[in-house]
C-alpha positions as CSV (number, residue, x, y, z in Angstrom):
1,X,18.9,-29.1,-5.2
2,X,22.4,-28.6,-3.7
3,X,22.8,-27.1,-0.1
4,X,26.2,-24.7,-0.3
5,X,25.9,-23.0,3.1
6,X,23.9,-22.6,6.5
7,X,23.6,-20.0,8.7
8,X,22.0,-19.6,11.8
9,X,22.1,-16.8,14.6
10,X,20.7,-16.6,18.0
11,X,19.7,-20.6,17.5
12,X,18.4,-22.0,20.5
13,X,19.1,-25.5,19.9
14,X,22.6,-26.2,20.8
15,X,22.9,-26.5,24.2
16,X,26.0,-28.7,24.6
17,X,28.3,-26.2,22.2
18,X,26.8,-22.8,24.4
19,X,26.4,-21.0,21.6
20,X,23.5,-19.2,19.5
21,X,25.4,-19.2,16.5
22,X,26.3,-21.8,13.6
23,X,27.6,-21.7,10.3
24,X,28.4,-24.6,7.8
25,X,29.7,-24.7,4.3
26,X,28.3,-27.7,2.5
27,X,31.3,-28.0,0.0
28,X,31.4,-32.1,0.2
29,X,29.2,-34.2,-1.3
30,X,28.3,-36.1,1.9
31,X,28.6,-34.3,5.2
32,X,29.1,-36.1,8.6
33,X,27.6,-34.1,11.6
34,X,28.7,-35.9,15.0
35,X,27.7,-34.6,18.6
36,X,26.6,-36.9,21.7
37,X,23.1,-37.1,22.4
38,X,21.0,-34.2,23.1
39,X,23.5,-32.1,20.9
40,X,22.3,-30.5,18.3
41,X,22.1,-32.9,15.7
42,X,18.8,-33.2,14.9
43,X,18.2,-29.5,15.3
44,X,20.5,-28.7,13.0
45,X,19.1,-31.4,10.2
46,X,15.9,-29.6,10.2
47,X,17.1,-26.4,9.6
48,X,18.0,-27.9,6.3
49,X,15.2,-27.2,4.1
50,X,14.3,-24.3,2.5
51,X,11.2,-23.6,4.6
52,X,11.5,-21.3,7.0
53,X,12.2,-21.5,9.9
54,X,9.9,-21.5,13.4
55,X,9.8,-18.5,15.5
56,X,10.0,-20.8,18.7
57,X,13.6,-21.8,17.3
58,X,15.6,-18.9,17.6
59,X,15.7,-16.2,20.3
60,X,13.8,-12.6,19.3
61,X,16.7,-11.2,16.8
62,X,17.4,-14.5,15.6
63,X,17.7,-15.7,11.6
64,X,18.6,-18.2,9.3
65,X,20.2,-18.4,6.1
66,X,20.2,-21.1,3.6
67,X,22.3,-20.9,0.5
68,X,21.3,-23.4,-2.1
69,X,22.0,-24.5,-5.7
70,X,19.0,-25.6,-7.9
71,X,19.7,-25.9,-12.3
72,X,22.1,-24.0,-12.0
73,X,21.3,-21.0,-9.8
74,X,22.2,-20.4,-6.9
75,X,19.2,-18.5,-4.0
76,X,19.9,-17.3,-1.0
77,X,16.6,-17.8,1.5
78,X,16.9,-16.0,3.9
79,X,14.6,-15.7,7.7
80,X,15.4,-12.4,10.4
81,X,13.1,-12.4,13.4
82,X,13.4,-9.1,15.4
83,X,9.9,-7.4,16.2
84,X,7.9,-8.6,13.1
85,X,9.3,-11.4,10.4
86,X,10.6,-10.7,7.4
87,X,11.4,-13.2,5.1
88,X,14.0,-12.8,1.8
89,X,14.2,-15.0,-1.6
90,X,17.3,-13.7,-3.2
91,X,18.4,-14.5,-7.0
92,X,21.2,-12.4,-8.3
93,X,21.9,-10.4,-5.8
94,X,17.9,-9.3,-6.5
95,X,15.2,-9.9,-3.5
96,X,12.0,-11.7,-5.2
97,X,10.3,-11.0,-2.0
98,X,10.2,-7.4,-1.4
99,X,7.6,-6.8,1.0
100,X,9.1,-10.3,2.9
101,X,5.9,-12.3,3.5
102,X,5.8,-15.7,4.2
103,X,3.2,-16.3,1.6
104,X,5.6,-14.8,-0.9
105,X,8.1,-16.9,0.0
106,X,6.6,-19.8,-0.1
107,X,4.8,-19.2,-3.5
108,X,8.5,-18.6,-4.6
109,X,9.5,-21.8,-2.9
110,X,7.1,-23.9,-5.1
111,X,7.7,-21.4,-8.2
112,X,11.5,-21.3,-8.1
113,X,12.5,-24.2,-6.8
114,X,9.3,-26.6,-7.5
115,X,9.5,-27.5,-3.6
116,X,5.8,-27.6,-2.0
117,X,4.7,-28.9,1.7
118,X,4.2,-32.4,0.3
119,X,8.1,-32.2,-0.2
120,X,9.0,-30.8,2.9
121,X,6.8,-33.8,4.6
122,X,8.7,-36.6,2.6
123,X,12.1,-35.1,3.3
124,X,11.2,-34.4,6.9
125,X,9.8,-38.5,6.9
126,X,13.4,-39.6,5.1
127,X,15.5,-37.8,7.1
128,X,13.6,-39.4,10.5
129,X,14.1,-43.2,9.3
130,X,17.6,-42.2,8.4
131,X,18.0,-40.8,11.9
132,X,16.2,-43.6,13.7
133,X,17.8,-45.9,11.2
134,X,21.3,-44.9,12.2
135,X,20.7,-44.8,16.6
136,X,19.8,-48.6,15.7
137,X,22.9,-49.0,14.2
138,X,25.0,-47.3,16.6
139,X,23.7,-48.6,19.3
140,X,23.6,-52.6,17.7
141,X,27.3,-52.0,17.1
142,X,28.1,-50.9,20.7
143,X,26.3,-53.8,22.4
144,X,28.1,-56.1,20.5
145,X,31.1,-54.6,21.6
């Protein structure tokens, strides 16, 4: 699966930048997200799966979009929290999930894109011993400094 874009409005995790909203076109191969500590960074990584979103990360008329790339296709998933959730799976300009359940979605997830919980927990895992992996790194090359 390729990430091509990200999307996020009324986000509440980037304090530093004061803003609520981030976009991000994934056009690279490798993308290099630097901020000081406390940031964003993190945040930001775990907005990158195709899972939606929590509630408790956005503000009341908050969303997320992910554009992503899998054989071939390209979906948009798609997350807009005003008074009640509703949650989009979009192929070809066509919403899979017209009454925009989370159950839907998800069955779609596993369906469409073959990604299941047991993914999202060993992504989530690598991602966290790349993270930690990478503050030892940083901060072994500063104290040798």
């Amino acid at each position: 699966m390729k990430y091509l874009s990200i999307e996020l409005k009324q986000f509440k995790h980037l304090p530093l930048s004061n803003t609520d909203y981030f976009y991000m076109e994934m056009s690279d191969p490798v993308q290099i997200i630097l901020g000081i500590s406390g940031s964003g960074k993190t945040s930001l990584l775990k907005q990158l799966t195709v899972f939606p979103p929590l509630q408790s990360d956005f503000k009341k008329t908050g969303s997320k979009t992910l554009v992503v790339e899998h054989n071939k296709v390209v979906y948009t998933l798609k997350t807009v929290f005003t008074p009640s959730t509703k949650h989009s799976f979009i192929v070809d300009k066509q919403n899979l999930n017209e009454g925009g359940t989370l159950t839907v979605q998800k069955e779609l997830y596993l369906y469409c894109l073959f990604y299941s919980f047991f993914t999202h927990f060993c992504m989530f895992f690598i991602q966290s011993v790349i993270s930690f992996s990478l503050k030892i790194v940083l901060i072994i090359l500063i104290s040798r400094q």
